[in-house]
C-alpha positions, 0 to 999 in steps of 0.5 A: 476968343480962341478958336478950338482945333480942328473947326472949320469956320462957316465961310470955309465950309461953305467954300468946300461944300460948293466945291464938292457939290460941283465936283459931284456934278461933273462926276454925274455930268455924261460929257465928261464921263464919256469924255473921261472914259475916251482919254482912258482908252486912248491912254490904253491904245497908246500903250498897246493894252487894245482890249482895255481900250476897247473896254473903255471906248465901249462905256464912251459909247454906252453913255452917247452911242452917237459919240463919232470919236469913241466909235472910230477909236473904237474901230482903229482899236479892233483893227489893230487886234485883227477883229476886222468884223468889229472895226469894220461895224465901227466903221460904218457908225463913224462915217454914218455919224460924221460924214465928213471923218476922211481917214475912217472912209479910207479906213473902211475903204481898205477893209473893204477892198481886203474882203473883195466888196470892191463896188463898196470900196469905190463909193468910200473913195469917191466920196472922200474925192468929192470932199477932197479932190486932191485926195491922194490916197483915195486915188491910190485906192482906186487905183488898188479897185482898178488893179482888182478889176484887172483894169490897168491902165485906169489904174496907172492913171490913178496912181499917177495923179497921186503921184503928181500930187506927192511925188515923193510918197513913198507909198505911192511908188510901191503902188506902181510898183504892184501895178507894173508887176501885173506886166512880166515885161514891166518886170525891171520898171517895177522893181525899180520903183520898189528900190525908189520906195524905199530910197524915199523911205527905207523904213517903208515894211510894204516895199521891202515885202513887195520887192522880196516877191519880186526876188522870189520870181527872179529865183533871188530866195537869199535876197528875197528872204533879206528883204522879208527879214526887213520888213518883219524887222521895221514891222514886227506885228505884220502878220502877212509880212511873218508869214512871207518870211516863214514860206521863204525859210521853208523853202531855204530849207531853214525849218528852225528858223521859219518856227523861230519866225512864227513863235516870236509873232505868237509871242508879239501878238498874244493878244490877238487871236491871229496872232496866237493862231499864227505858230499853231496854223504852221503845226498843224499844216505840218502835222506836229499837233503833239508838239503844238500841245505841249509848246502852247502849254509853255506859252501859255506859262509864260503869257498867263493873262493872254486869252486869245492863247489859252483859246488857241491851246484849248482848240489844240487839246480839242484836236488830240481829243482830250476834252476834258482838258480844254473844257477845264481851260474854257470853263475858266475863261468862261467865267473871267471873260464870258463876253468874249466871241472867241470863247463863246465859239470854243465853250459852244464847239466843247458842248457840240462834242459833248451832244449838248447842241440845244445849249450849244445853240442857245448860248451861240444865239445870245452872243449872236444878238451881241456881237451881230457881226461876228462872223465866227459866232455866225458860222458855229451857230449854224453849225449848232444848228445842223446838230440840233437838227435844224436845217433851217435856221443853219442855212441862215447862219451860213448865209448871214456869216456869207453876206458879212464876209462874202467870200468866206470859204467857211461859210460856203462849206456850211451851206454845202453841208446844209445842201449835202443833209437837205439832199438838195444838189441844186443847192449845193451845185449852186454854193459851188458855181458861187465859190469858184466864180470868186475862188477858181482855185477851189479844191473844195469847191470842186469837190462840191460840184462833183458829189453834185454831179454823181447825184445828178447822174453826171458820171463823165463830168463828176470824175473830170471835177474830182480830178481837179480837186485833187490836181488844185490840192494834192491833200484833199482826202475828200475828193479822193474818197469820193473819186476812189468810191465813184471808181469803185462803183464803176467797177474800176476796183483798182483805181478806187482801192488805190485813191482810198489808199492814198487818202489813208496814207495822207491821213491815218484818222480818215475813217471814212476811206477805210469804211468803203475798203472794209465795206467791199472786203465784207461784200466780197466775204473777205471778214479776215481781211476786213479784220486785218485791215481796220487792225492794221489803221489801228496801229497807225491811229490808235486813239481814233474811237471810230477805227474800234466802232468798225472793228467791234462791227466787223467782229459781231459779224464773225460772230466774235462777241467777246472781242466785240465788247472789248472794241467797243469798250475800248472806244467807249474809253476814248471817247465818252460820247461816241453815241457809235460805240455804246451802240456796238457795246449795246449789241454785244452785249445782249448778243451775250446774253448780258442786256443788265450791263448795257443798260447800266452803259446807256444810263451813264451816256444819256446821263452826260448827254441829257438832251439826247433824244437817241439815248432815251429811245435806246434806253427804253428799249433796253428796259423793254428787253428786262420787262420793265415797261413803266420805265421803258415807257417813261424814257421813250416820252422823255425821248419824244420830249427831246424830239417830238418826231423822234420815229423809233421812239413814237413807234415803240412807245406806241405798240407797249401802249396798246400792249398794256391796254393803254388809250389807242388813240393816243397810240394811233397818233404816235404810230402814225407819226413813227411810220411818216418819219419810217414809211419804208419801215415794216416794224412801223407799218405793223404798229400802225396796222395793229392800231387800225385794228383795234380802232376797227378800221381793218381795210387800212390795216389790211393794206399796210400790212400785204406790204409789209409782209412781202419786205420781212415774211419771217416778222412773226408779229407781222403775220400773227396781226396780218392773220388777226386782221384777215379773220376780222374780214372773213378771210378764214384760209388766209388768216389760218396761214399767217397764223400758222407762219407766226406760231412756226416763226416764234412757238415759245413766245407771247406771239406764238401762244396768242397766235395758237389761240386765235387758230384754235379759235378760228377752228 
């Protein structure tokens, strides 16, 4: 019988079906599968695609988070993107998971020896050793910990039984090398052990670093820039290496070549975010950030699929302020690459500045919870956290980002910024006792002990600290401000116009220096010169909204209103979210006579910026001024929904509420949380007071008041309520006084004609 085309005989099938079957089970089988994904990554890493490979290595590990292998692939991966706080987290997993991986215990060792956890390096070295005894490179490491520790003849020891073991490792004769490099009269010893490195190994990148450092001190700079030039040949991703090479042709002179130098590693390692950072980091110690703009914007052409580039442009675009610019470039890497740290941190600084800390913090906080160990999220969650007012949870961060990366300057300038706000200079002298043990060289650290010492009546000791600020860092504004404002309080006029002056030159944007040189100008009535002189920084940083802030307030002080307006629109225009400049705007306008147009401004800012409770406060206000109450009082409780202590608006929510006949109890309990956050306030007294009075309790209201009269007499609702409440106790001469007083202050007006009633009243 024939067999028709096609059919496939019972036997054969039952062949396919069982080979199907158990292809289906090795699919589902998770060994496999998570061996499957290790090969693919190892395939990526060899191919230098880290960040597929980190992909892959991470399914590995969701399928058998106790797969020792993916977890040291994973962190050897991290390592070479520069993602030390992952590699280092991966690290830790590895070893924990096999005790017995010794390169993973160098490798944990020597990022920790890197970040100065010197105790923590010891322990991976000494335990490789009891494993190994005749482990060299733990000796060597060791011996890296005793060089640390300046104690150098147990170094020497160590890196002499290494090379008892190996004597012709190349690595271990440039560790002599460094070594004898410590003593100025081992100068010729230590050279001569480089030259044996790379006669062992010329291709050895480290020697031929460490010998061009030599010739630098020898005064060699052509030498030394050949033997650098070597080691970026033989090393070309090192991005110590690039940098060495680049300081040495800045100072032969060859700027070209130094920019030629860090582009090309820009280029090597855009997929790094060090590496993309490297050419901007040069721009902007050089102040060239237009220059910057426009060659990562080509860059960025040329390497469309590198991330960590597009964040470095759109970090540029931040610093020349054009916002909208970089919140195009992170709303888009938003939705290819949400998961990654980096661009969660430059999504979260674009809402800092757009006044959108609670979303900032939000979104900051799931990242936290992702990537634990991600130093940089820390240190903007803490960041978000100081916006959203919340000085506890930011000094967390900042401690949480110190204890992952002691030592970090980042995470010390947040504490001392949290200290700073708490008014805490306990604090913030101890984050600078902290900083200078490990970081004597500090400027900033100094700079911290100073304003320390100013608030602790340490005068003599503050300017001693702030002069070696500025002598450890000849560019540091902030000490220059700070001596040039203590000088200027001491009286020492000159000296302090002199400091600010030089912060101004050193950086034409330093608006701080220039509000202390304006702010004595107007105590001293020089308006003109106050003009003349924010006029002229203008000319010199004219896309700074904050000069235009000042000038708009100097200009409401010579009673210009119109230019008032234009400088504060003019800001406005630079920068929608200066809160400062609607601010000014605001005042200018109702000193026009024109609260309609302020208004309107207020609607759009507190539109952009929805959970700013400020905005809804000034917002109420405004609407209060054009008799609108319901709206006035709807917006002071989206205001207290934002910020429930916001004082100015529980204190104008509260006075319209017994205004309007409202429930005084509720009025009272808004009052009272107004005058706790204003207690020198006397507009937050007088509410308070009034609402004792219409509780009945004229005593309490009484005494709030005696106060409040002295700090503003010409307040026409502070006498008129004074006058009330002193009718209320009898005291008809003393009532008839306020009363009187109020209806002078304000005859034409709701206060005035209730005062004349109460007087004819009282008779």
């Amino acid at each position: 019988m024939l067999k028709k085309q096609g059919t496939v005989q019972p036997a054969a099938f039952m062949v396919i079906l069982i080979s199907a079957t158990l292809l289906q089970g090795c699919t589902r089988d998770p060994n496999v599968r998570k061996a499957r994904y290790l090969k693919s990554g190892e395939h990526y890493a060899a191919e230098g695609k880290q960040q597929e490979a980190i992909i892959q290595f991470s399914n590995a590990i969701k399928i058998d988070p106790n797969f020792a292998a993916a977890h040291y692939d994973l962190a050897k991966a991290y390592l070479h993107l520069g993602a030390f706080a992952g590699a280092f987290s991966e690290l830790q997993r590895t070893v924990a998971l096999d005790p017995h991986n010794i390169q993973a215990r160098m490798d944990m060792g020597d990022l920790l020896l890197a970040a100065r956890q010197y105790a923590a390096a010891k322990d991976q070295a000494t335990a490789i050793l009891a494993l190994q005894p005749k482990n060299a490179n733990a000796m060597v490491l060791l011996s890296n910990i005793d060089v640390a520790h300046g104690n150098l003849t147990d170094a020497l020891q160590q890196v002499n039984h290494a090379l008892a073991l190996d004597p012709n490792n190349s690595n271990f004769h440039a560790a002599l090398g460094l070594i004898e490099l410590r003593d100025p009269a081992q100068q010729q010893a230590a050279e001569a052990e480089l030259q044996k490195a790379i006669s062992l190994d010329p291709k050895n990148a480290a020697a031929h670093n460490i010998l061009s450092g030599i010739l630098i001190k020898d005064g060699d700079m052509q030498g030394a820039q050949q033997q650098s030039q070597t080691a970026v040949t033989l090393d070309p991703k090192n991005i110590r290496f690039r940098l060495q090479l680049a300081a040495i042709e800045i100072h032969n002179g060859e700027q070209a070549a130094a920019e030629a130098t860090l582009q090309q590693g820009t280029e090597l390692l855009s997929d790094n975010q060090q590496g993309a950072d490297l050419l901007w980091n040069y721009y902007s110690s050089t102040h060239q950030v237009d220059k910057a703009s426009s060659v990562y914007a080509a860059l960025v052409a040329k390497h469309p699929g590198s991330v960590p580039l597009k964040i470095t442009y759109a970090h540029i675009l931040i610093q020349q302020q054009k916002y909208a610019q970089a919140k195009t470039i992170s709303d888009q890497l938003m939705k290819s690459n949400a998961g990654n740290p980096d661009v969660a941190v430059l999504n979260a600084m674009l809402l800092l500045q757009a006044g959108r800390a609670n979303d900032a913090y939000s979104a900051l906080e799931k990242q936290a919870s992702n990537w634990p160990d991600n130093v940089a999220v820390k240190l903007w969650l803490g960041q978000a956290a100081m916006a959203k007012g919340d000085l506890s949870d930011a000094e967390q961060s900042f401690q949480s980002a110190a204890h992952l990366q002691p030592n970090n300057l980042a995470a010390e300038t947040g504490l001392a910024e949290v200290a700073n706000q708490l008014g805490d200079y306990n604090l913030l002298m101890q984050v600078a006792t902290n900083t200078l043990a490990s970081l004597p060289d500090s400027s900033r650290a100094y700079l911290w002990k100073a304003v320390a010492e100013v608030h602790q009546q340490q005068m003599d000791a503050a300017a001693s600290d702030l002069q070696t600020a500025i002598a450890k860092n000849p560019n540091n504004i902030e000490a220059m401000q700070e001596l040039g404002a203590l000088r200027m309080n001491q009286g020492k006029i000159p000296e302090g116009q002199q400091l600010l002056e030089q912060a101004l030159a050193a950086n034409p944007n330093d608006v701080a220096a220039l509000g202390i040189l304006v702010g004595y100008d107007l105590h001293q009535n020089q308006v003109p010169q106050a003009l003349a002189r924010v006029q002229q920084q203008i000319s010199k940083a004219p896309a700074n909204s904050q000069m235009y802030d000042l000038l708009s307030e100097i200009q409401m002080r010579s009673k210009d209103v119109s230019s008032a307006v234009a400088s504060a629109q003019k800001a406005m225009q630079l920068n929608p979210s200066d809160g400062e400049a609607i601010t000014d705007y605001t005042r200018a306008e109702v000193a026009q006579g024109d609260p309609q147009a302020a208004l309107s401004s207020w609607k759009t800012w507190t539109a952009a910026h929805p959970d700013q409770a400020h905005g809804y406060t000034v917002l109420g206000a405004l609407e209060e001024a054009l008799a609108d109450p319901d709206a006035a009082e709807a917006d002071y409780k989206r205001a207290l929904g934002i910020e429930p202590t916001e004082p100015t608006a529980a204190n104008n929510l509260a006075y319209l509420m017994m205004q309007r006949g409202q429930d005084v109890d509720v009025a009272l309990s808004l009052a009272e949380i107004a005058h706790r956050g204003m207690p020198n306030s006397p507009a937050t007294a007088d509410t308070l007071a009034w609402a004792y009075y219409l509780k009945g309790t004229y005593g309490s209201a009484h005494d709030l008041l005696e106060t409040a009269v002295k700090d503003d007499p010409d307040d026409a609702s502070i006498q008129y309520h004074l006058g009330m409440i002193d009718s209320k106790l009898g005291n008809k001469a003393e009532a008839r006084t306020h009363l009187q007083k109020a209806l002078s202050l304000a005859p034409n007006t709701e206060t005035g004609k209730s005062a004349a009633q109460a007087l004819h009243s009282i008779g």
